[in-house]
DSSP file (Angstrom, degrees, kcal/mol; ACC not computed):
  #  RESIDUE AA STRUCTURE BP1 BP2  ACC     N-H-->O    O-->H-N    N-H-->O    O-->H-N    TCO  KAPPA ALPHA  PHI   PSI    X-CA   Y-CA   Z-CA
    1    1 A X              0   0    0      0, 0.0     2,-0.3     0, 0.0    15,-0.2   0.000 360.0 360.0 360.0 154.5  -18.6   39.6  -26.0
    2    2 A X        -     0   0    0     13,-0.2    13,-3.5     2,-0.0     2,-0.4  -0.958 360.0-148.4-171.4 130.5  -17.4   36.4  -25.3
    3    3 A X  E     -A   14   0A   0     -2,-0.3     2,-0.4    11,-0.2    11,-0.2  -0.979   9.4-164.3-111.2 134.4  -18.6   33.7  -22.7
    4    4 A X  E     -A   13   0A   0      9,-2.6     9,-1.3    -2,-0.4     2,-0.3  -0.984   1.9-164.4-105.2 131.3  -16.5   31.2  -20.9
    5    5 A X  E     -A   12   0A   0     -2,-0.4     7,-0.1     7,-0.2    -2,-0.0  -0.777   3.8-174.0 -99.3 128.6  -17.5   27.6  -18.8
    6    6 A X  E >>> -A   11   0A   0      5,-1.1     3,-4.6    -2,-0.3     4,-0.8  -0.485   8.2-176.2-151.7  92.6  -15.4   26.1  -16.7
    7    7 A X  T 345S+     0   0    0      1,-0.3     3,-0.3     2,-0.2    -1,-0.1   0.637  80.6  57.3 -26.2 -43.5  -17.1   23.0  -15.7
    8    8 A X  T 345S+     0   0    0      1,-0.2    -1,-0.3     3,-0.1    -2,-0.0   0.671 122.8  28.8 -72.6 -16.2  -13.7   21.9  -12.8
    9    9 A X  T <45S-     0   0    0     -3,-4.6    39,-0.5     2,-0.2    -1,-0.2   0.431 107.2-132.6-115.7  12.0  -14.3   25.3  -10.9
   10   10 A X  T  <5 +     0   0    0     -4,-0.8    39,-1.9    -3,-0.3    38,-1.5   0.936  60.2 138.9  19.7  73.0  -18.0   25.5  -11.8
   11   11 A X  E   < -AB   6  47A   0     -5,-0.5    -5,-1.1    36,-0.2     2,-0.3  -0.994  40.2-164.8-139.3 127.4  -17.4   28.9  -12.7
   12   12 A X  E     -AB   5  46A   0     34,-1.4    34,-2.8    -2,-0.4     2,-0.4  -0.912   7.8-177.7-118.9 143.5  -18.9   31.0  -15.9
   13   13 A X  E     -AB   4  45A   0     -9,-1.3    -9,-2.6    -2,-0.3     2,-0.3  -0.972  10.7-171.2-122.7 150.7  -17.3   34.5  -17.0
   14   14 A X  E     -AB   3  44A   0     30,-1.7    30,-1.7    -2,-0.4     2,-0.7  -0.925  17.1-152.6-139.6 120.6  -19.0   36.3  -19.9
   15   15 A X  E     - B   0  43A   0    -13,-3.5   -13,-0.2    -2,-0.3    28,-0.2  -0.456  10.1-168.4 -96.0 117.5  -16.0   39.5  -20.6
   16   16 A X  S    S+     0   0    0     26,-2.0     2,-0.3    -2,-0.7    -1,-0.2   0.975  79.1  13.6 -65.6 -53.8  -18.4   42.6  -22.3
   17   17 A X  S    S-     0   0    0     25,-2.1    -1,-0.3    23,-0.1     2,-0.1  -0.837  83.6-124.4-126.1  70.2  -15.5   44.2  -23.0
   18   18 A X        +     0   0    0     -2,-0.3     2,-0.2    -3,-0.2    25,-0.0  -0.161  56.4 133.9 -90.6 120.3  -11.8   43.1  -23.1
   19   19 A X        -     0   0    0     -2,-0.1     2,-0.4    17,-0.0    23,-0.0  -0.704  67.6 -83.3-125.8-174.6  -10.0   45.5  -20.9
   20   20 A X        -     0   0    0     -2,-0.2     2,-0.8     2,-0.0    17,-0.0  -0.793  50.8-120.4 -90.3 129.0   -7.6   45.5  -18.4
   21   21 A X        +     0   0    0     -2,-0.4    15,-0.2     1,-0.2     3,-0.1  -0.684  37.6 168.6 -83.8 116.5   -9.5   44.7  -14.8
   22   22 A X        +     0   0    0     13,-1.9     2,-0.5    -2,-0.8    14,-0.2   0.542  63.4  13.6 -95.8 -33.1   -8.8   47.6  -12.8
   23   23 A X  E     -C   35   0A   0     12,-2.2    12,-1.9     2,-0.0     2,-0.5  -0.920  54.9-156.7-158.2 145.8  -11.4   46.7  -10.1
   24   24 A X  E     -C   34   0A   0     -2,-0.5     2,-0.4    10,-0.2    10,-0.2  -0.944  13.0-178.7-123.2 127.1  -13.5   44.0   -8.9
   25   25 A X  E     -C   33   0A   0      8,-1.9     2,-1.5    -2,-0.5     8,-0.9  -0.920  30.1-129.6-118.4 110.7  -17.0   44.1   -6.7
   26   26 A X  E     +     0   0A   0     -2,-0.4     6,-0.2     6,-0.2     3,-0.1  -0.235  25.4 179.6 -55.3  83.2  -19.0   41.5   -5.5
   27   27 A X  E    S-     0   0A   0     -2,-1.5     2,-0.4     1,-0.1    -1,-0.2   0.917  74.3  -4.5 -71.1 -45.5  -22.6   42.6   -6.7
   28   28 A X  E >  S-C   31   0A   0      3,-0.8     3,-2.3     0, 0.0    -1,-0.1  -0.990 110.2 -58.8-149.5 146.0  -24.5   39.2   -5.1
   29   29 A X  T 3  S-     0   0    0     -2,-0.4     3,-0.1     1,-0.3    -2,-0.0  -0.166 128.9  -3.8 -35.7 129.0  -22.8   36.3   -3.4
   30   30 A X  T 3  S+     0   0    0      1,-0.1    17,-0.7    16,-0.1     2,-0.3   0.402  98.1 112.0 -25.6  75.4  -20.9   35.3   -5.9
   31   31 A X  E <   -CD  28  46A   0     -3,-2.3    -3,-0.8    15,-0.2     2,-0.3  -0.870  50.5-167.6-108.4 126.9  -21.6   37.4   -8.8
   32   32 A X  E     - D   0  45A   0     13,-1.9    13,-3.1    -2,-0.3     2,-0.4  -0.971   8.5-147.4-134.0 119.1  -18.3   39.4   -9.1
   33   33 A X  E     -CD  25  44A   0     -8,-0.9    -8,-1.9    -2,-0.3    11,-0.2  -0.947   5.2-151.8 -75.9 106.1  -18.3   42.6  -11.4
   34   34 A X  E     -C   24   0A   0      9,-3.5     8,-2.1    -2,-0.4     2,-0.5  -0.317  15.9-169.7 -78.2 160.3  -15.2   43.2  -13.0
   35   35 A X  E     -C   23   0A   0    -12,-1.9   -12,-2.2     6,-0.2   -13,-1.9  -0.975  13.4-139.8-133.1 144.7  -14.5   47.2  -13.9
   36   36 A X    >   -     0   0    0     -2,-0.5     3,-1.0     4,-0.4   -15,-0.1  -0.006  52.7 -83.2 -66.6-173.7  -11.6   49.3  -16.2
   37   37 A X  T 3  S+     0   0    0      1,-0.2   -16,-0.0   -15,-0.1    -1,-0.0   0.870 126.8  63.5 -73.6 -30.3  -10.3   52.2  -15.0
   38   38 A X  T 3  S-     0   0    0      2,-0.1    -1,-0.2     1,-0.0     3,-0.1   0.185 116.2-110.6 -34.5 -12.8  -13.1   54.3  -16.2
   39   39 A X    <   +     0   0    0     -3,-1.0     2,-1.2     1,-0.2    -2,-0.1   0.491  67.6 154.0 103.6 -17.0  -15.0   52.5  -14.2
   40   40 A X        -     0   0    0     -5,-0.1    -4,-0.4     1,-0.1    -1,-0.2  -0.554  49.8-111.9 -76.1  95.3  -16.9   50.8  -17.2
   41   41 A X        +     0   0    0     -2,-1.2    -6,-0.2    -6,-0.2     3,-0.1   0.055  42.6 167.9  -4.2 117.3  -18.5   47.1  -16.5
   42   42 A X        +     0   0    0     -8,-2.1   -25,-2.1     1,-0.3   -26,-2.0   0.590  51.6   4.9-125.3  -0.5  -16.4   44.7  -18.5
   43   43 A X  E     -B   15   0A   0     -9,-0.3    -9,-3.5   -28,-0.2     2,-0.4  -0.971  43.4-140.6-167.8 176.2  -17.5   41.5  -17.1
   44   44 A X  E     -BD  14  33A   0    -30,-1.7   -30,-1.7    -2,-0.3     2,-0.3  -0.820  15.0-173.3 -92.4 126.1  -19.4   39.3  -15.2
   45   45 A X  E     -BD  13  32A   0    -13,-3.1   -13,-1.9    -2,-0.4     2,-0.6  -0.999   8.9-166.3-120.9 139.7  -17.9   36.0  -13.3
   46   46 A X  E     -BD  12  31A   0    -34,-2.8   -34,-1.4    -2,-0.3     3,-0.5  -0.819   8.9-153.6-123.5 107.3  -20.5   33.8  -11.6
   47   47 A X  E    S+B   11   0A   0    -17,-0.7   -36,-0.2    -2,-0.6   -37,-0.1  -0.576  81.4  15.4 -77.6 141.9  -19.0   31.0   -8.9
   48   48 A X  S  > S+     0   0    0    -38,-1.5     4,-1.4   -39,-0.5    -1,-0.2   0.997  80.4 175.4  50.2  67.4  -20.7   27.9   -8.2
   49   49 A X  H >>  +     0   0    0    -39,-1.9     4,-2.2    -3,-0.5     3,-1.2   0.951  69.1  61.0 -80.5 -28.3  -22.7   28.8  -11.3
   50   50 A X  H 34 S+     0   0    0      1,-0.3    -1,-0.2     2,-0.2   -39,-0.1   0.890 115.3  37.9 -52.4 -28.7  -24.9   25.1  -11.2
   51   51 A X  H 34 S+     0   0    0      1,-0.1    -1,-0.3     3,-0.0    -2,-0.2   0.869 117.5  48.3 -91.7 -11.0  -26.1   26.4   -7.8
   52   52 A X  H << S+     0   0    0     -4,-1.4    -2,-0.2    -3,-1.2    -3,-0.2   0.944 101.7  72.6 -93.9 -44.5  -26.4   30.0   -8.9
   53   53 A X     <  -     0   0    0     -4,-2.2     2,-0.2     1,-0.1     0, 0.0  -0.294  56.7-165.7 -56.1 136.6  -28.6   29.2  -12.6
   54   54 A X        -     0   0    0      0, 0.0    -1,-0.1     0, 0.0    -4,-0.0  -0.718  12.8-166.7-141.7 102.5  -32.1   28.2  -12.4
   55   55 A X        -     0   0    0     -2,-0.2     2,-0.2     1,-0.1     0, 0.0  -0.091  19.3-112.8 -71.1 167.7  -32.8   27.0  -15.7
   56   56 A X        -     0   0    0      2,-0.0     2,-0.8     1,-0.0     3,-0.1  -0.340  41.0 -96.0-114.9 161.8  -36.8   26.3  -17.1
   57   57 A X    >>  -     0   0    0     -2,-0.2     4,-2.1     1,-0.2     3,-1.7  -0.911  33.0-131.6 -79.1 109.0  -37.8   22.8  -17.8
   58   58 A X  H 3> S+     0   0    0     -2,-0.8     4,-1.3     1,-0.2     3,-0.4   0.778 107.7  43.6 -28.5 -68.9  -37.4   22.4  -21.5
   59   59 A X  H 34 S+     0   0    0      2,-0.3    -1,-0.2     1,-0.3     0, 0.0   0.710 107.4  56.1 -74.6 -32.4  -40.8   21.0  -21.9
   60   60 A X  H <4 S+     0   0    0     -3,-1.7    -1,-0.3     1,-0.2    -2,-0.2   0.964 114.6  51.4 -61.9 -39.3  -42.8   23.7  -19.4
   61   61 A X  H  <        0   0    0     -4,-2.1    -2,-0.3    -3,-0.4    -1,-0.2   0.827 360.0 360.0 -51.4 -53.8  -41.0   26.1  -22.1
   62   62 A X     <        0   0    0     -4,-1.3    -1,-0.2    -5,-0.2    -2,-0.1   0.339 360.0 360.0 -58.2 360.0  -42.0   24.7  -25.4
């Protein structure tokens, strides 16, 4: 498993699997699930992940 940030497109992938992407479906506004040919999840990409995360207040958490 492996996560990547990329702060200039504000865009996160985190790859399950490394395959070859055979297919891609747009599960929620812009949550895109990539698929092999088998049809097996092997990652996630989330666009305009700052608007799409809603992170805890550190402090409310602790």
């Amino acid at each position: 498993m492996k996560l990547e940030l990329d702060p200039i497109a504000d865009a996160a992938y985190f790859e399950i699997f490394p395959a070859g992407v055979a297919s891609t479906k747009e599960i929620e506004p812009g949550i895109l699930a990539d698929y092999d040919v088998d049809g097996r999840l092997i990652g996630l990409e989330i666009l305009s992940v700052s608007q799409q995360t809603k992170l805890p207040v550190l402090d409310k958490v602790a």
